[in-house]
N, CA, C and O of each residue as an XYZ file, in Angstrom:
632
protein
N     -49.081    -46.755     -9.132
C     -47.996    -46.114     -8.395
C     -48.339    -45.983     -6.904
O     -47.622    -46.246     -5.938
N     -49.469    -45.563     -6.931
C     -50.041    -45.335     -5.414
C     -50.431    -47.154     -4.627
O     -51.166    -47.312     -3.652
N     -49.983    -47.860     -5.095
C     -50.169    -48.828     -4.379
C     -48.612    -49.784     -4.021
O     -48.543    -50.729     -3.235
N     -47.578    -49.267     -4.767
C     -45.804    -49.103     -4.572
C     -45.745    -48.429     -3.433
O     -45.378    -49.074     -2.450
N     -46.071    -47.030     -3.258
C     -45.990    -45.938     -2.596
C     -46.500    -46.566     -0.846
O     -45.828    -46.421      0.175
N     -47.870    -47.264     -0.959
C     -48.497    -47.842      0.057
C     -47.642    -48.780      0.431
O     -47.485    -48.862      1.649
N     -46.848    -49.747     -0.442
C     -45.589    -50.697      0.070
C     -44.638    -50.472      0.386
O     -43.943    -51.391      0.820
N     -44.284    -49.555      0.346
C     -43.099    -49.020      0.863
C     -43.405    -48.380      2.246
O     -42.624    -48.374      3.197
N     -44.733    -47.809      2.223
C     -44.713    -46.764      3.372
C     -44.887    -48.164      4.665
O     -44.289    -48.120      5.741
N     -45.757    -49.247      4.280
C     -45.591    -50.252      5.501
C     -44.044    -51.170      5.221
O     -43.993    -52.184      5.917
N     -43.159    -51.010      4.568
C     -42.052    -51.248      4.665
C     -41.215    -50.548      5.795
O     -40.186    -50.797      6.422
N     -42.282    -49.419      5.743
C     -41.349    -48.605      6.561
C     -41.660    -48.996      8.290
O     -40.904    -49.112      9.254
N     -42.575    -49.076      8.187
C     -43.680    -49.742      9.548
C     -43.035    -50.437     10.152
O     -42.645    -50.376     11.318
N     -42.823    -51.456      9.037
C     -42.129    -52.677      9.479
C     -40.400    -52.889     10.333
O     -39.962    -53.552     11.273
N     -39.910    -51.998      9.444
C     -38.604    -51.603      9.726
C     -38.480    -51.260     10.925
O     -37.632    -51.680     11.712
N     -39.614    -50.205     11.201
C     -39.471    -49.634     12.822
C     -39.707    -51.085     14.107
O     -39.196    -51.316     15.203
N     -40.688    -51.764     13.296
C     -40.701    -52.689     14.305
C     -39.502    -53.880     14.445
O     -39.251    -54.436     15.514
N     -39.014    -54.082     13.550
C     -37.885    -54.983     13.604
C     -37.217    -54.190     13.982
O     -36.220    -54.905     13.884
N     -36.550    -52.645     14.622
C     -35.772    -52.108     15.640
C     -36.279    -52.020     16.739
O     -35.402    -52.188     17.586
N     -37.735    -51.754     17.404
C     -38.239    -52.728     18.230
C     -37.774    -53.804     18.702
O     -36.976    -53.872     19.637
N     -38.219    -54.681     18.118
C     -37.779    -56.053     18.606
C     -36.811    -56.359     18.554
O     -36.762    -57.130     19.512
N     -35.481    -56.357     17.947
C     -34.322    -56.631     17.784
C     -33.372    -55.550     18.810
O     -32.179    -55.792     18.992
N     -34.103    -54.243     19.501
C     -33.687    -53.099     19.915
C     -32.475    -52.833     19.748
O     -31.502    -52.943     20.494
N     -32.661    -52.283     18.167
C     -31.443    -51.535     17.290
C     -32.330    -50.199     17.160
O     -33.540    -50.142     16.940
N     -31.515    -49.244     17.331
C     -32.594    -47.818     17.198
C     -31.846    -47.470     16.062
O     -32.204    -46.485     15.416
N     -30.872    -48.115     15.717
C     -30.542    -47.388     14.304
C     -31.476    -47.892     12.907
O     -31.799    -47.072     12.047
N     -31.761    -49.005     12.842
C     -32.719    -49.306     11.838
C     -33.820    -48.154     12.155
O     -33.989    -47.645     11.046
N     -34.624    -47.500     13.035
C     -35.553    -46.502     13.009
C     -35.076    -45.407     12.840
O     -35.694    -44.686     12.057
N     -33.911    -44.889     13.436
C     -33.422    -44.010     13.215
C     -32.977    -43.074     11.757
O     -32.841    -41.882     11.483
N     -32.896    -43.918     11.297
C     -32.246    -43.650      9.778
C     -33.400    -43.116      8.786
O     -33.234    -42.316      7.866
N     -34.978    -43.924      9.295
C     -36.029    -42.912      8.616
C     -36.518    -41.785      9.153
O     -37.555    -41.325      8.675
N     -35.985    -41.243     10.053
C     -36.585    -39.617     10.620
C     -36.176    -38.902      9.940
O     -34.994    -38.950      9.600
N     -37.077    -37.925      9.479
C     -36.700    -36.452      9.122
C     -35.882    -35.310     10.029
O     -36.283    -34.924     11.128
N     -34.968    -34.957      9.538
C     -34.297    -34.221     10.562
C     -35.045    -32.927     11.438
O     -34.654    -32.398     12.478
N     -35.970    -32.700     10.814
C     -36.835    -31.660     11.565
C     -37.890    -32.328     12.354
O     -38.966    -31.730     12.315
N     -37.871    -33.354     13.023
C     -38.877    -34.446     13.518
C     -38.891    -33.623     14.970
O     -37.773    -33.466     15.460
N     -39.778    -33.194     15.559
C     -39.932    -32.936     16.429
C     -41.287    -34.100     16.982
O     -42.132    -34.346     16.121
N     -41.488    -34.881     18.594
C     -41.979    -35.645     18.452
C     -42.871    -35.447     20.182
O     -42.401    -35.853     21.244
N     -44.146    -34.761     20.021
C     -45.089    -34.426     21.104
C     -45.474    -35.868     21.419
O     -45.383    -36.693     20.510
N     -45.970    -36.313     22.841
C     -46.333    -37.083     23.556
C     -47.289    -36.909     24.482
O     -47.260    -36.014     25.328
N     -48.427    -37.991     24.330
C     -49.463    -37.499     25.242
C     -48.814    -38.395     26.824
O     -47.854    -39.163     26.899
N     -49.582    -38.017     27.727
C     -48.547    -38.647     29.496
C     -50.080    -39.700     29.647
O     -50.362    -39.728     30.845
N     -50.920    -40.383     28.974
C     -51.564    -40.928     29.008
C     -52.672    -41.515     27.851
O     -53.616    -40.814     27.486
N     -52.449    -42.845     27.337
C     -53.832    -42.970     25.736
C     -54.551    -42.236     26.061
O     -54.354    -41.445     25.139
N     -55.799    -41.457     27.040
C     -56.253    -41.150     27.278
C     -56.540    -39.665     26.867
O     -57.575    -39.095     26.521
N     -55.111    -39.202     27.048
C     -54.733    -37.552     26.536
C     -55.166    -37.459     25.020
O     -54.383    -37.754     24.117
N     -56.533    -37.008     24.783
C     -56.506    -37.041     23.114
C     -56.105    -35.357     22.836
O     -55.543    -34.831     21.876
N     -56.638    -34.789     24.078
C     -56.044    -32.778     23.928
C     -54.890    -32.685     24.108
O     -54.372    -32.920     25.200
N     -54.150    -32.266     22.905
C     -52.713    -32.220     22.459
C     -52.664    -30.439     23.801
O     -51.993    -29.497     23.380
N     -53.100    -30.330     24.653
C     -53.136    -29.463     25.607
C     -52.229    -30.175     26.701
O     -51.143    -29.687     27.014
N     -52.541    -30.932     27.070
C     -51.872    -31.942     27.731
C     -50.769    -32.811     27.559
O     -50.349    -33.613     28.394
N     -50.107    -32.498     25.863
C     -49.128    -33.328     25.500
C     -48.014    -32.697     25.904
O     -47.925    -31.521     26.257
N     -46.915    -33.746     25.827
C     -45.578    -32.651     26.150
C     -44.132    -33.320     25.481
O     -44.223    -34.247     24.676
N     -43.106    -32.894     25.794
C     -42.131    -33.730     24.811
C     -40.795    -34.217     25.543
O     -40.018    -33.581     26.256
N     -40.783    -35.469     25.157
C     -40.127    -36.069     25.874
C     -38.462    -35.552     25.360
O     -37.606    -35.015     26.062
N     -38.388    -35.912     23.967
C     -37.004    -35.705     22.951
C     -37.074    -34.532     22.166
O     -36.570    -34.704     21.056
N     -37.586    -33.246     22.387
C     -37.054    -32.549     21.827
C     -37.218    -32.625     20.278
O     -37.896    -33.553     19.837
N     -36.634    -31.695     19.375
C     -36.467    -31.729     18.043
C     -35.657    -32.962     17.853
O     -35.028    -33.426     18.804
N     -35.636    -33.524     16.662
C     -34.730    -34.677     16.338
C     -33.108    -34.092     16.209
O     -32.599    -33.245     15.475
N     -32.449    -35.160     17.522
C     -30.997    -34.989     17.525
C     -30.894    -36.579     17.093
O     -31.940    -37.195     17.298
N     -29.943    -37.256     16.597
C     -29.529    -38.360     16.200
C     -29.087    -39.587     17.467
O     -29.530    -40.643     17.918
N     -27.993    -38.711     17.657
C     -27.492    -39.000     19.084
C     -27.983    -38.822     20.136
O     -28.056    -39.808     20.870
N     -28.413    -37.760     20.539
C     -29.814    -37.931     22.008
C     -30.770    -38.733     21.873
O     -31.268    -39.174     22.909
N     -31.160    -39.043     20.939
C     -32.233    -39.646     20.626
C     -32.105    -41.293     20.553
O     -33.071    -41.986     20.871
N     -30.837    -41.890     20.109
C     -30.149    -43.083     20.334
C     -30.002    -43.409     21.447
O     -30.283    -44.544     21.830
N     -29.496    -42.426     22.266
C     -29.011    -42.418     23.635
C     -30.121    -42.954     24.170
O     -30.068    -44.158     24.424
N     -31.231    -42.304     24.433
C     -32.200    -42.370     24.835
C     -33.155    -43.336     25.092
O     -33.831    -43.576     26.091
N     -33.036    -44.144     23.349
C     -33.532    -45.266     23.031
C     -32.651    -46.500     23.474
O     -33.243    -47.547     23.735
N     -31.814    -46.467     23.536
C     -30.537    -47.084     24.249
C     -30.749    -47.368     25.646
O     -30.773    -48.490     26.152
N     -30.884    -46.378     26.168
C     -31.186    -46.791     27.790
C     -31.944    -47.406     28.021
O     -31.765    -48.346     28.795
N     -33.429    -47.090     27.316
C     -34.482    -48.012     27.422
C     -34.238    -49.439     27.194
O     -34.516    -50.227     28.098
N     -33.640    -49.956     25.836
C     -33.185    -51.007     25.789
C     -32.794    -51.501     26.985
O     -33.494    -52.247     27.670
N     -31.375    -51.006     27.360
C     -30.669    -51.113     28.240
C     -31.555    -52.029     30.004
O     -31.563    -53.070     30.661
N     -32.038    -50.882     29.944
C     -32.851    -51.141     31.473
C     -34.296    -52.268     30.841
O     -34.707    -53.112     31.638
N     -34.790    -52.207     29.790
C     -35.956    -52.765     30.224
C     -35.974    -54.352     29.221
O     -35.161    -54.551     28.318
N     -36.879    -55.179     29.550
C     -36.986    -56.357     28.570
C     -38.624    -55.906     28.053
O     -39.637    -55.384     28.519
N     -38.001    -56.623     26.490
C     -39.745    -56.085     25.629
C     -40.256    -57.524     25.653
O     -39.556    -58.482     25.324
N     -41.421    -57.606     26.030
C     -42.293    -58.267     26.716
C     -43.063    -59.057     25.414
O     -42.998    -60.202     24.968
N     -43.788    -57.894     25.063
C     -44.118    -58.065     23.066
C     -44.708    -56.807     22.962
O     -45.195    -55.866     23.590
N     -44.374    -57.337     21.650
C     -44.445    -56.118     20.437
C     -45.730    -56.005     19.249
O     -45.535    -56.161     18.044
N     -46.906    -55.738     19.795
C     -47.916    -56.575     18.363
C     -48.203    -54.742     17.737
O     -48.374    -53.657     18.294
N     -48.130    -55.192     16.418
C     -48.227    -54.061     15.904
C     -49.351    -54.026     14.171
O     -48.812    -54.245     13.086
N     -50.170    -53.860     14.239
C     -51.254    -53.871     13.112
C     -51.356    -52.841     12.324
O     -51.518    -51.869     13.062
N     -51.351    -52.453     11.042
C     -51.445    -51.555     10.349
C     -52.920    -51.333      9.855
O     -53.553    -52.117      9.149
N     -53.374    -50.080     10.370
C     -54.776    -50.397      9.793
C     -55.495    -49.974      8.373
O     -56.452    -50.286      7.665
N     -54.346    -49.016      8.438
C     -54.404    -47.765      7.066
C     -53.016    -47.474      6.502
O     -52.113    -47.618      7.326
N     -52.708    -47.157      5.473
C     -52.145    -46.433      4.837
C     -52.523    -44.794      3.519
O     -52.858    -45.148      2.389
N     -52.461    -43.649      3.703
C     -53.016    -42.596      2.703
C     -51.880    -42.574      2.185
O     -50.892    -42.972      2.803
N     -51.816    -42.032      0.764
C     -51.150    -41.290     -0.147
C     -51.875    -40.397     -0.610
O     -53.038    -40.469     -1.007
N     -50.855    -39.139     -0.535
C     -51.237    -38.079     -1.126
C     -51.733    -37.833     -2.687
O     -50.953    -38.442     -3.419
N     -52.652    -37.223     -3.373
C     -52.393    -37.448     -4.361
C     -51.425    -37.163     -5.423
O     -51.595    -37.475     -6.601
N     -50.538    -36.635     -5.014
C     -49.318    -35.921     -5.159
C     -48.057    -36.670     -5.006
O     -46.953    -36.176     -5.237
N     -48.275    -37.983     -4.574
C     -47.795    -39.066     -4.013
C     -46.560    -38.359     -3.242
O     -45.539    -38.471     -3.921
N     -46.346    -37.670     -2.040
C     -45.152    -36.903     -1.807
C     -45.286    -36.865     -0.532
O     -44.295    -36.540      0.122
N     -46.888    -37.272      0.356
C     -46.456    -37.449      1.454
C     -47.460    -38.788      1.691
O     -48.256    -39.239      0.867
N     -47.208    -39.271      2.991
C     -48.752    -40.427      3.486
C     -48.471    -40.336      5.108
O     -47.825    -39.532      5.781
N     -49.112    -41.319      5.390
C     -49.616    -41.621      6.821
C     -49.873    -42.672      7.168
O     -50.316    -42.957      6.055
N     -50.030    -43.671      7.777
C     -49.814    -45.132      8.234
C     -50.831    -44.558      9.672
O     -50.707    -43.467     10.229
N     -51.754    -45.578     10.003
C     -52.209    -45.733     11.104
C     -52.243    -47.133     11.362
O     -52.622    -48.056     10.641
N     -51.503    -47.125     13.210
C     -51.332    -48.188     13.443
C     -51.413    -48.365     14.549
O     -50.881    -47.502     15.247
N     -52.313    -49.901     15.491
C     -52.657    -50.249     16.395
C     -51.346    -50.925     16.837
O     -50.896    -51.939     16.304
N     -50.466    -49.904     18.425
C     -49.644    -50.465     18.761
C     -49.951    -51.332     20.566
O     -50.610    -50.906     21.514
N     -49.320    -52.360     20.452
C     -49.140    -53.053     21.733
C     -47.847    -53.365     21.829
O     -47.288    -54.009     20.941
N     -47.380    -53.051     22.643
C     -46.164    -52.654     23.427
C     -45.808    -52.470     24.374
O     -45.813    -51.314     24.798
N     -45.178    -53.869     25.401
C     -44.956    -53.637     26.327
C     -43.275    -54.114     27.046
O     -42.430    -55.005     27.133
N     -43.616    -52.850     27.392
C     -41.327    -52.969     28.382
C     -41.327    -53.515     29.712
O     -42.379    -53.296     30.312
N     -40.472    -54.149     30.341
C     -40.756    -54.240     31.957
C     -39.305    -53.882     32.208
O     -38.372    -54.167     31.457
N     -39.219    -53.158     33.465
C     -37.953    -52.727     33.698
C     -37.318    -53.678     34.271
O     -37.984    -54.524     34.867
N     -36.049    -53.770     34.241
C     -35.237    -55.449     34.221
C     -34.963    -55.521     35.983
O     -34.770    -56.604     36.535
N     -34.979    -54.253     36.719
C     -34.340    -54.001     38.110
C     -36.053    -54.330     39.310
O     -36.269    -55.143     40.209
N     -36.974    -53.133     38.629
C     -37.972    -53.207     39.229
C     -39.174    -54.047     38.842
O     -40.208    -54.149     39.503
N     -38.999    -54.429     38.093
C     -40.156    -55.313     37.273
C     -41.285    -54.368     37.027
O     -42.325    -54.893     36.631
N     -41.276    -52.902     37.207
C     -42.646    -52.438     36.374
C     -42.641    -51.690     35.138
O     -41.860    -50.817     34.759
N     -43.609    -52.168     34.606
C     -44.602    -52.445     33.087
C     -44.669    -51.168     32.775
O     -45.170    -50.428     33.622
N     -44.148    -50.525     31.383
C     -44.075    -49.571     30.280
C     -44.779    -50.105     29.551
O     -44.270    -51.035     28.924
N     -46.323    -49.768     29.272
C     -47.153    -50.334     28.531
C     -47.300    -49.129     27.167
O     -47.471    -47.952     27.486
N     -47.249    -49.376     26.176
C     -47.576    -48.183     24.908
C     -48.945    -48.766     24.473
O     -49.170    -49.974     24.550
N     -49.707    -48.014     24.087
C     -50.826    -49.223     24.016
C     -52.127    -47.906     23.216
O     -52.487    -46.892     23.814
N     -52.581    -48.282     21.878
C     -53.278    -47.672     21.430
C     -53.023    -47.211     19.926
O     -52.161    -47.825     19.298
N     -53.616    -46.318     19.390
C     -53.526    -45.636     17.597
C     -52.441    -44.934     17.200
O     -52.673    -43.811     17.648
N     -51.523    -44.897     16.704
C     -50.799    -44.212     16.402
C     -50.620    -43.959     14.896
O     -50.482    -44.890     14.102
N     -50.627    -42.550     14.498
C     -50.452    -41.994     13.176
C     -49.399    -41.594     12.791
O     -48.995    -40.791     13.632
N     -48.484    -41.720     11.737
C     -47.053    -42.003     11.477
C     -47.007    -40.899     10.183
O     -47.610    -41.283      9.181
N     -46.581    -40.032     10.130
C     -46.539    -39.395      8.843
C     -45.320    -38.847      8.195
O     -44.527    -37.979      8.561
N     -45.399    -39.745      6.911
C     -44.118    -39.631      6.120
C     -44.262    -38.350      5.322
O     -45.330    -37.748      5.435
N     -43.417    -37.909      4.612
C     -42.841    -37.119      3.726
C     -41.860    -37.670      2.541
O     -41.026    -38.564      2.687
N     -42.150    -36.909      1.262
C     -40.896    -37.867      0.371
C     -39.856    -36.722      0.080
O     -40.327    -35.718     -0.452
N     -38.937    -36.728      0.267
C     -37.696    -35.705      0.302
C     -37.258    -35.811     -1.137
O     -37.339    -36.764     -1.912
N     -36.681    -34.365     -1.334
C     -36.452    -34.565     -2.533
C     -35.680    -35.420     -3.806
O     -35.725    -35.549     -5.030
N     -34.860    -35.960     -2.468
C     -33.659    -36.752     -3.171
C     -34.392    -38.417     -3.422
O     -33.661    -39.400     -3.538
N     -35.879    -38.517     -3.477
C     -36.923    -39.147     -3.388
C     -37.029    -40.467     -2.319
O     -37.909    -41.327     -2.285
N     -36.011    -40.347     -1.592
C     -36.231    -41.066     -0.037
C     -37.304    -40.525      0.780
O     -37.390    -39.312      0.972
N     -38.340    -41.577      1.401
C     -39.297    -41.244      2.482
C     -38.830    -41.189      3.956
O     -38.267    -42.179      4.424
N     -39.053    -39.967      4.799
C     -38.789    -40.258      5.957
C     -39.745    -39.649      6.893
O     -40.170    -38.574      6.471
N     -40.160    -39.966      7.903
C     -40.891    -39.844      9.242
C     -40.588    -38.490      9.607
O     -39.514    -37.989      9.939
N     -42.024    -37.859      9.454
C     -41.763    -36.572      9.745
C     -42.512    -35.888     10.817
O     -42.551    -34.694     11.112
N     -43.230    -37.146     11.446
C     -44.381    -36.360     12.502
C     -45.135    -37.972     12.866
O     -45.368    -38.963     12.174
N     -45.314    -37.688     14.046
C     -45.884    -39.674     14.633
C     -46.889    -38.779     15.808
O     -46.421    -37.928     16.565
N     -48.189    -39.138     15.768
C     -48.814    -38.977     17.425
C     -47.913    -40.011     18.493
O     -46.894    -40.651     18.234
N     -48.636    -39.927     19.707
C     -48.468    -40.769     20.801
C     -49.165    -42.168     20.531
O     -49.528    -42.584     19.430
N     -49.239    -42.587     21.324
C     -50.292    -43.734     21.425
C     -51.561    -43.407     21.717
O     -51.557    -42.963     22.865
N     -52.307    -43.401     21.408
C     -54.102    -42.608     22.128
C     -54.769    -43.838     21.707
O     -54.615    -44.727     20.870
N     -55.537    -43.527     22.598
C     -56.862    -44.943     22.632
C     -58.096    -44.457     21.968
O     -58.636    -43.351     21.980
N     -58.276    -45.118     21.624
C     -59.914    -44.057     20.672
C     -61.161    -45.113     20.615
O     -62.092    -45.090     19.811
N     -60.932    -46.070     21.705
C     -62.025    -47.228     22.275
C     -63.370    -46.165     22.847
O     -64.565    -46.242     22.564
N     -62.609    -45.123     23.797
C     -63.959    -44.384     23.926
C     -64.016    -42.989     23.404
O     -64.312    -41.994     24.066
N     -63.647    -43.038     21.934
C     -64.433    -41.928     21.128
C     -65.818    -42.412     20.641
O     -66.026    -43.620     20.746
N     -66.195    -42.111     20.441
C     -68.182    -42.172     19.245
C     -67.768    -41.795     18.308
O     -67.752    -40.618     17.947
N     -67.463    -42.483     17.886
C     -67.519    -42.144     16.170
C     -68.842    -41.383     15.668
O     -68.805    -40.281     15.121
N     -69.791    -41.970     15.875
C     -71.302    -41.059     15.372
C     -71.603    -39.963     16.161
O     -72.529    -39.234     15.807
N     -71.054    -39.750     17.050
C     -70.988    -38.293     17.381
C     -70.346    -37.433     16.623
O     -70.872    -36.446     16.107
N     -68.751    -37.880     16.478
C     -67.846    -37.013     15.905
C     -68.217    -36.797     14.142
O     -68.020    -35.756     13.515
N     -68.813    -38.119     13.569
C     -69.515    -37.700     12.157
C     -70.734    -36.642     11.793
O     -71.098    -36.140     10.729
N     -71.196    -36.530     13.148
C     -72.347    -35.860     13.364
C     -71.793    -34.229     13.350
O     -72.109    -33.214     12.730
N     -70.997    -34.506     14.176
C     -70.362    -33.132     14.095
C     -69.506    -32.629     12.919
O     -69.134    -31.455     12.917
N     -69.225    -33.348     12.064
C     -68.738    -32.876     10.962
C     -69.523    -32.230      9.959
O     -69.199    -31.138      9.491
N     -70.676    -32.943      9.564
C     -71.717    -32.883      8.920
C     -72.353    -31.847      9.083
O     -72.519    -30.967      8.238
N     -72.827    -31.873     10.359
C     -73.889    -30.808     11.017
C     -73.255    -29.381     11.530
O     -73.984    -28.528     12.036
């Protein structure tokens, strides 16, 4: 079951990226949870959610289209590479998480400068009761090229 659960959840991955590339925000749109509220770091760099801030607000449907819309609108997507590196299921199978290496880049169609997204992003679903999965919480993009991993294990441990 838990390996259905894992296909679906990069079904879902996928979906987002074919509204990406095709820039239809309604194919993404349709998997948010309505309580999606969605923090943003102002740099990969920002890993202290101290520094994050929010661009959209709680999930509105329509602001949030809008929004994604303009972008369309004004910018050309350059490319889109998107790698999945992980998928969890709960053991409860009721929620997971997708981690995924995004590259992503916009150029604005007037000025020609570069909206680069670029880095890890963690995607976390929920399964609602009516047993549809939807997106209930996503980081930013963060870069984690210069974390240490053997530091941060060290510190778990120790």
């Amino acid at each position: 079951m838990s390996q259905d659960v894992k296909k679906h959840i990069q079904s879902l991955v996928d979906l987002e990226t074919e509204g990406w590339n095709t820039k239809n925000p309604d194919l993404f749109l349709s998997m948010i949870h309505p309580d999606m509220a969605w923090p943003w770091p102002p740099t990969a760099e920002a890993h202290d959610p101290v520094d994050w801030v929010f661009v959209l607000g709680r999930f509105d449907r329509e602001r949030w289209r809008q929004s994604w819309q303009d972008l369309f609108d004004s910018h050309d997507l350059v490319h889109n590479r998107r790698n999945t590196v992980k998928i969890e299921v709960s053991e409860q199978q009721d929620a997971a998480f997708a981690v995924v290496d995004i590259d992503t880049l916009w150029r604005h169609k007037k000025t020609g400068e570069d909206s680069h997204w670029f880095g890890r992003v963690c995607k976390i679903y929920t399964k609602m009761p009516h047993g549809r999965w939807k997106l209930i919480s996503h980081t930013g993009a963060l870069d984690y090229s210069c974390v240490n991993r053997s530091s941060m294990a060290s510190r778990q441990t120790g």
